[in-house]
C-alpha positions in Angstrom: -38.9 -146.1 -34.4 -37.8 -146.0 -30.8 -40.3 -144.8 -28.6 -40.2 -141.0 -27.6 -36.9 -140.7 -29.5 -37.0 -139.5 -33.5 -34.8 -139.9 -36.9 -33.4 -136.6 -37.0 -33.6 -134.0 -39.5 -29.7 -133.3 -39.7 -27.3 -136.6 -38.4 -23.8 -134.5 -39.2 -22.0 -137.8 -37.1 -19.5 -135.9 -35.5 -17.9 -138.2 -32.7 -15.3 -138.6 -30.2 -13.6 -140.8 -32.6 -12.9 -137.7 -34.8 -12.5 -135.1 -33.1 -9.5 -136.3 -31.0 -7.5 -137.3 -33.9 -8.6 -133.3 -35.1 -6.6 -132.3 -32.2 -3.4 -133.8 -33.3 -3.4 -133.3 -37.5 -0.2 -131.7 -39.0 -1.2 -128.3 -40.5 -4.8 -129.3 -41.0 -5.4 -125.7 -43.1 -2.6 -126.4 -45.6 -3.9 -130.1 -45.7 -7.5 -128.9 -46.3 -6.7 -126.4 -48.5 -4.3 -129.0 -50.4 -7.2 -131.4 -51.0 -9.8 -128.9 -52.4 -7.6 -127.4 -54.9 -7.2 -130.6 -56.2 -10.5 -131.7 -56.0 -11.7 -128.6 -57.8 -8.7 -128.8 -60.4 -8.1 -125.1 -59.5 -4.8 -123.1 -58.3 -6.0 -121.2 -55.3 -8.7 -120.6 -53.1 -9.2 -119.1 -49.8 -10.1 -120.2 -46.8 -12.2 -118.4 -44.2 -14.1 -118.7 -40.8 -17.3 -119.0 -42.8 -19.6 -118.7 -46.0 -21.0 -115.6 -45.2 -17.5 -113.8 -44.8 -16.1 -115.5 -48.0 -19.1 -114.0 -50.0 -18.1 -110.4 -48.7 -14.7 -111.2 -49.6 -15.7 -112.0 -53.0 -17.9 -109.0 -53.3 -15.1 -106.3 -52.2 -12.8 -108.0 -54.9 -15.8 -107.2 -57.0 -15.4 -103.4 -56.0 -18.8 -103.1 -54.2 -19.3 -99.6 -52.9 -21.7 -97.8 -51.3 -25.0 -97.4 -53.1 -24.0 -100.3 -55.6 -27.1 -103.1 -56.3 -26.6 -106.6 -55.7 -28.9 -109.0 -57.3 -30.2 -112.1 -55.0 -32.2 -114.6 -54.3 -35.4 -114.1 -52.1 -35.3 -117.6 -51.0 -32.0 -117.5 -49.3 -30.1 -117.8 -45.8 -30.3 -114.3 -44.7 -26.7 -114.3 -43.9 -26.2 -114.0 -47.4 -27.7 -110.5 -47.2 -26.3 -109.6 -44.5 -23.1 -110.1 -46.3 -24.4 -107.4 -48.7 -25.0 -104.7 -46.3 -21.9 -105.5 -44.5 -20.1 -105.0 -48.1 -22.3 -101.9 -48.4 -24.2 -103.0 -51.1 -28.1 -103.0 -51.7 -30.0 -105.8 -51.8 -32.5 -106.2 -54.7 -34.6 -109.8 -54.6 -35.1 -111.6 -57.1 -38.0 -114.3 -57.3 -37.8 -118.3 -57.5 -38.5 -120.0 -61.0 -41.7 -121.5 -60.6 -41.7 -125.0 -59.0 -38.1 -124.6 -58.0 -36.1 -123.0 -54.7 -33.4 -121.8 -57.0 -33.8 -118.1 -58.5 -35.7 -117.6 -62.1 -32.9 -115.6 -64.4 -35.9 -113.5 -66.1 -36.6 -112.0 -63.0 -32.8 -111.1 -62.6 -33.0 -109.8 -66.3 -35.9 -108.1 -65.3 -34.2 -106.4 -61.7 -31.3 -105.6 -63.8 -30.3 -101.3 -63.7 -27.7 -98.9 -64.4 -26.6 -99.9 -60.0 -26.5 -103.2 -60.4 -22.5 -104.4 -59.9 -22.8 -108.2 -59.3 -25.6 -111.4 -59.3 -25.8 -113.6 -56.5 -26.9 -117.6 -57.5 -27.4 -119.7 -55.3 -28.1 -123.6 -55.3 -30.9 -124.0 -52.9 -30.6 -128.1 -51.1 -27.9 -128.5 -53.3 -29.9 -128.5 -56.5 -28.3 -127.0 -59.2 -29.6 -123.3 -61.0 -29.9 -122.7 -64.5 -26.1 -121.4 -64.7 -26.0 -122.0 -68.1 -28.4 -119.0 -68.7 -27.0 -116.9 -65.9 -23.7 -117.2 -67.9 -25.4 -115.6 -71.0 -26.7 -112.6 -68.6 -23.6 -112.1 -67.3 -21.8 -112.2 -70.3 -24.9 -109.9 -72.2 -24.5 -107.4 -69.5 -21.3 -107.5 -68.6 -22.1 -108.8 -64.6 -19.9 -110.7 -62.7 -22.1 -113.7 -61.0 -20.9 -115.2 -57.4 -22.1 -118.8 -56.6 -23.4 -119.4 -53.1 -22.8 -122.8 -53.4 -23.5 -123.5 -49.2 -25.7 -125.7 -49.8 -24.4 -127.7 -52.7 -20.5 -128.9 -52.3 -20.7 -131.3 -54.7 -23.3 -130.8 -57.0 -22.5 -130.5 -60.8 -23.9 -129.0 -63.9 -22.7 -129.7 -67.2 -20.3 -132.6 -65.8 -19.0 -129.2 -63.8 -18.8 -128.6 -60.3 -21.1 -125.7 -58.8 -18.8 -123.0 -57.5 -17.2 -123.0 -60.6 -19.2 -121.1 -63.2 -19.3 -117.8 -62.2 -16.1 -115.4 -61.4 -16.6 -116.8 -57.5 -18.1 -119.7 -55.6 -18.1 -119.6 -52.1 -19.2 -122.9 -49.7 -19.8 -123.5 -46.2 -18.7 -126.3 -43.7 -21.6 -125.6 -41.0 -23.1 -128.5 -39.3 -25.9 -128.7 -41.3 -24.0 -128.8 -44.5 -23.2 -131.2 -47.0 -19.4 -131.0 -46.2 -20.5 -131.2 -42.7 -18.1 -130.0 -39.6 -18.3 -127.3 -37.0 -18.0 -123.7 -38.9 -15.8 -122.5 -41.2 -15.7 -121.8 -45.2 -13.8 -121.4 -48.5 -14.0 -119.1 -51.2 -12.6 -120.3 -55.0 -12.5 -118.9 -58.1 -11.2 -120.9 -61.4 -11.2 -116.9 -63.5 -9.3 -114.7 -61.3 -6.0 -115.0 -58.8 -7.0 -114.8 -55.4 -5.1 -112.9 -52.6 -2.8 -115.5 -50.0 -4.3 -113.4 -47.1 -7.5 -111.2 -46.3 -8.1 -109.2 -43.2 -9.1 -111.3 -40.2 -10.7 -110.7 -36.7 -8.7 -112.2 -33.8 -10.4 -116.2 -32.7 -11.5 -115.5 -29.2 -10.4 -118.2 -27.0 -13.7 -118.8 -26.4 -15.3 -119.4 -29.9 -12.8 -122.1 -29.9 -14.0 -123.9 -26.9 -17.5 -123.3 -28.2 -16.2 -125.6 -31.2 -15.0 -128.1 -29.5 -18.6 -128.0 -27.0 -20.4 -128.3 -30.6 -18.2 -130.9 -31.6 -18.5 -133.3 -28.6 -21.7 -132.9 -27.7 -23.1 -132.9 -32.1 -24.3 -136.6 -31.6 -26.4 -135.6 -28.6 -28.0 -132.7 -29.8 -27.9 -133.3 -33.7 -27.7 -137.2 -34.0 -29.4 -140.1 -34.3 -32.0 -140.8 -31.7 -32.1 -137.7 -30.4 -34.5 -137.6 -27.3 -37.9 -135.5 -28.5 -37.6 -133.4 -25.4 -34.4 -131.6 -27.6 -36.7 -130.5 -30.6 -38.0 -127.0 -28.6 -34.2 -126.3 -26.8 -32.9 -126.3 -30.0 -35.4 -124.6 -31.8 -35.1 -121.8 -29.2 -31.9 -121.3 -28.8 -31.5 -121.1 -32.7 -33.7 -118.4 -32.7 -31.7 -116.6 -30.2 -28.4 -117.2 -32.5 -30.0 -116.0 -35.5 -31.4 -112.9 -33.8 -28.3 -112.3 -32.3 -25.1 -113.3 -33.9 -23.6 -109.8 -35.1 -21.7 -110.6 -38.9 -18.1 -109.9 -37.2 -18.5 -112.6 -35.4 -17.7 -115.1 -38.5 -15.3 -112.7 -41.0 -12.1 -114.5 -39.0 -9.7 -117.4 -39.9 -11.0 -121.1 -40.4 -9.7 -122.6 -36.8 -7.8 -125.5 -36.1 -11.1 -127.7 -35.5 -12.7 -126.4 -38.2 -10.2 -127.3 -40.4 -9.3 -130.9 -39.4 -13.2 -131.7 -39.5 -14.1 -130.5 -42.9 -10.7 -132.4 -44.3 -12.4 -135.7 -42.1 -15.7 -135.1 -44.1 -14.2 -134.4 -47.5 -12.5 -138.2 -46.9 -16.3 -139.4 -46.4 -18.1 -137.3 -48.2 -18.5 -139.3 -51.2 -19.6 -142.3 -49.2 -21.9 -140.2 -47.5 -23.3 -137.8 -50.4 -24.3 -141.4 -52.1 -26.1 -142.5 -49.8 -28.1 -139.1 -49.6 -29.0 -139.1 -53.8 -30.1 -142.6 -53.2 -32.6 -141.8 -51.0 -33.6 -139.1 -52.6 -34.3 -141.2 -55.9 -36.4 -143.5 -53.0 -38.3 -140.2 -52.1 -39.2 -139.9 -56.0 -39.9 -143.6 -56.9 -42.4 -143.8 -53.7 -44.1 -140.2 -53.7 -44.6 -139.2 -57.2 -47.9 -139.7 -57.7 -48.9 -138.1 -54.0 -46.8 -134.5 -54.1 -45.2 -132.3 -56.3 -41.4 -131.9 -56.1 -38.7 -128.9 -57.0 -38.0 -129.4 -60.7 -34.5 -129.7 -61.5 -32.3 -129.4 -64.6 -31.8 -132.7 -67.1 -27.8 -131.6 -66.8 -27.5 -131.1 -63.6 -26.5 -133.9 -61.6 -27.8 -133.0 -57.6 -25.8 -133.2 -54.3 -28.6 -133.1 -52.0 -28.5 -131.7 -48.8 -32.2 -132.5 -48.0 -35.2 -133.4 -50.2 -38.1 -131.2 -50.6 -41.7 -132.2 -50.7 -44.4 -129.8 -52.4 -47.8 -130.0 -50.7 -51.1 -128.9 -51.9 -51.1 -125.9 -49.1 -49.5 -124.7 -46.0 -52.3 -126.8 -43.8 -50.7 -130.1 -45.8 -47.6 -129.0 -44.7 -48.4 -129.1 -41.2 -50.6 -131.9 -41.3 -47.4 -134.5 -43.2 -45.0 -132.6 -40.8 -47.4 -133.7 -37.8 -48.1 -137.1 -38.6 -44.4 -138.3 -39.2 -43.0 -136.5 -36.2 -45.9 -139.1 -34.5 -43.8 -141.7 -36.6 -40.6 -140.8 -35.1 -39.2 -138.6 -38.1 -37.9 -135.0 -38.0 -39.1 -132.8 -40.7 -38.5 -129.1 -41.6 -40.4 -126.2 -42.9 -40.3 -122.6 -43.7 -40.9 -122.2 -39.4 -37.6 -123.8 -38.8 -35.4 -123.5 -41.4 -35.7 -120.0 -41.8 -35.9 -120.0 -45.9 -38.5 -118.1 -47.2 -39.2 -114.6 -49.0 -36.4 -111.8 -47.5 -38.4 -109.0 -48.3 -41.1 -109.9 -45.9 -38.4 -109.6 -43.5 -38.2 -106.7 -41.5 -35.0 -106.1 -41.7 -35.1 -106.0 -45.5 -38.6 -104.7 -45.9 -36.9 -101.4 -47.6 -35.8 -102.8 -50.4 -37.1 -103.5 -53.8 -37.9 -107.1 -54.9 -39.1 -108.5 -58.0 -41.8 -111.7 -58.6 -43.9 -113.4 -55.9 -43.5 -117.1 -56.7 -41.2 -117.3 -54.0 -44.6 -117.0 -51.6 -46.5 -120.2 -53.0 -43.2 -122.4 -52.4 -42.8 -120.6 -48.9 -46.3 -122.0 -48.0 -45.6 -125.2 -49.5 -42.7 -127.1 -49.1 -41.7 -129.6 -46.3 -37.9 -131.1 -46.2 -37.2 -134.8 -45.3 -34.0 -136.1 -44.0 -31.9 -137.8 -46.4 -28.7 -139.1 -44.3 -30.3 -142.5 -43.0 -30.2 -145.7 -43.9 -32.1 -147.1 -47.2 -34.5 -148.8 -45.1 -35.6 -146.1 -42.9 -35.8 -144.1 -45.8 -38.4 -146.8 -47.3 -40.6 -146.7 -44.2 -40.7 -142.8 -44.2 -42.3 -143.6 -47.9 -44.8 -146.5 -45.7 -45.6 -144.1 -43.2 -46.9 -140.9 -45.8 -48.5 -143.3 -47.9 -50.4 -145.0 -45.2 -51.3 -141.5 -43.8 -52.8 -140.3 -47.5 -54.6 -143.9 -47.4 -56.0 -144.1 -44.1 -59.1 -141.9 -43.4 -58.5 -141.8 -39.6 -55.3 -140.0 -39.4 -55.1 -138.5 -43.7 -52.6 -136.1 -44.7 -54.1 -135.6 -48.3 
């Protein structure tokens, strides 16, 4: 590795060389939204200024009112309930299967009551959920179930694509995302007709600029090589936007940039999601007899967005994430990410959850990078092997 420069966690390689073209593509809405109906063989969809304000579209076609229950993950983006309370609905958490990120359906079953108007599933790294037994609940109960499928634009159970099991899927084209751009979303449904328009707050001159800021400057901040000195600027001022950002800030239109990007990365995405799943089988080839991993589905078929290690305990974690940011690679945990039990939250302290499993992952898991080339991918295997072999600097 370069010295005093690391393999970043997230490379979303947006460049100059994209981004200009963006400015000049003929009605790159209609052209996006073109593309992803025929990609997901439906009739309409709709798209938004983000995933979080597509999921509150979704649940206010539900009918969500005040004082309704909405079933959720605990280990989730907490956008997604804030989505809730925006709809006016209550958030009850649900807890993880064991060994997985992805919510167990017996503790759904188990949260289930007389309030409860919708289930939320998510597909946590782009790793499939057990949809096939959400589809019984739903049908046994008579629940509709929304996919938050952020996280796994092109994942598949069943030979099917995520998004399109339960009455709505909703998918995100953030920077950190598999469909990776600057912002915006989509909500689809393959059950019910969706409206041609939803109510929109004005874009703000200046969100747009922001866009285009985040867009030229991606490579820098995000990219390959990115000077060490960034790691605690960005860290920081993540913090701030998480702690800040108000929810009317995203339910707007998708913008021009927005747009034009995600239909760039839905050109490459194949390419790029391959290259991902390859690694990922490196990860498991190399590691498997040092860590335990998420357990996933035989029939689902993966569209990672990162891969997740299982350590022993939380010091593990800190140790591995340590020892290869000394190696010049950019891990993540629950300190950085943000993904861990809701209900310890502050903000969500009030309401009820169900199952702790959720706490022993939270304490567990580290994420490795998955966008770089096969062989750096191998020496990330080198370096965690040599560090559980060598005495002097051991991870084990």
């Amino acid at each position: 590795m370069i010295k005093n420069r690391i393999t970043t966690f997230y490379n979303p390689k947006i460049v100059v060389s994209e981004v200009i073209p963006g400015l000049f593509v003929n009605k790159p809405k209609y052209q996006l939204q073109k593309k992803l109906l025929h990609h997901f063989e439906i009739k309409n969809l709709i798209l938004t200024g983000s995933g979080r304000y597509a999921l509150k579209i979704a649940l206010e076609l539900i009918g969500i009112s005040k004082g309704d229950e909405v079933i959720l993950p605990s280990f989730i983006c907490a956008s997604v309930a804030d989505a809730v309370l925006e709809a006016k609905g209550i958030p009850v958490f649900c807890d993880n299967d064991c060994m997985s990120f992805n919510v167990s359906p017996q503790s759904v079953e188990d949260a289930l009551s007389d309030k409860t108007k919708v289930i939320i599933v998510a597909h946590m790294g782009g790793i499939p959920a057990k949809l096939r037994e959400f589809d019984i609940l739903s049908k046994k109960y008579g629940i509709p179930v929304i996919e938050d499928c952020a996280q796994s634009f092109g994942s598949k159970y069943n030979g099917v694509y995520t998004g399109l099991f339960g009455d709505y899927g909703f998918f995100s084209f953030g920077i950190s995302k598999n469909l990776s751009g600057v912002g915006g979303g989509v909500l689809i449904s393959k059950k019910f007709p969706l409206p041609s328009q939803v109510p929109c707050k004005k874009i703000e001159v200046s969100e747009i600029i922001s866009q285009y800021v985040t867009a030229f400057s991606s490579q820098f901040f995000f990219g390959e090589k990115r000077p060490l000195l960034c790691n605690k600027i960005i860290r920081n001022q993540s913090e701030k936007k998480i702690n800040s950002d108000s929810f009317e800030k995203y339910a707007r239109d998708i913008t021009h940039i927005e747009a034009a990007l995600a239909l760039k990365k839905l050109q490459s995405f194949p390419v790029q999601q391959k290259i991902k799943n390859e690694n990922a089988d490196i990860y498991i080839q190399n590691l498997r007899n040092y860590f335990d991993f998420i357990s996933i589905e035989k029939n689902s078929e993966p569209s990672f967005l990162y891969f997740p290690l299982l350590c022993k305990n939380n010091s593990q974690v800190r140790r591995t994430k340590k020892f290869l940011l000394n190696s010049g690679i950019e891990t993540k945990d629950q300190y950085d990410v943000r993904y861990c039990a809701l209900w310890k939250n502050k903000k969500f302290k009030q309401y009820k959850h169900y199952g702790e499993n959720v706490l022993d992952i939270d304490e567990r898991y580290l994420l490795l990078p998955l966008w770089q080339p096969k062989q750096v991918t191998e020496k990330i295997c080198n370096y965690l092997l040599s560090g559980i072999n060598n005495s002097q600097g051991k991870i084990d």
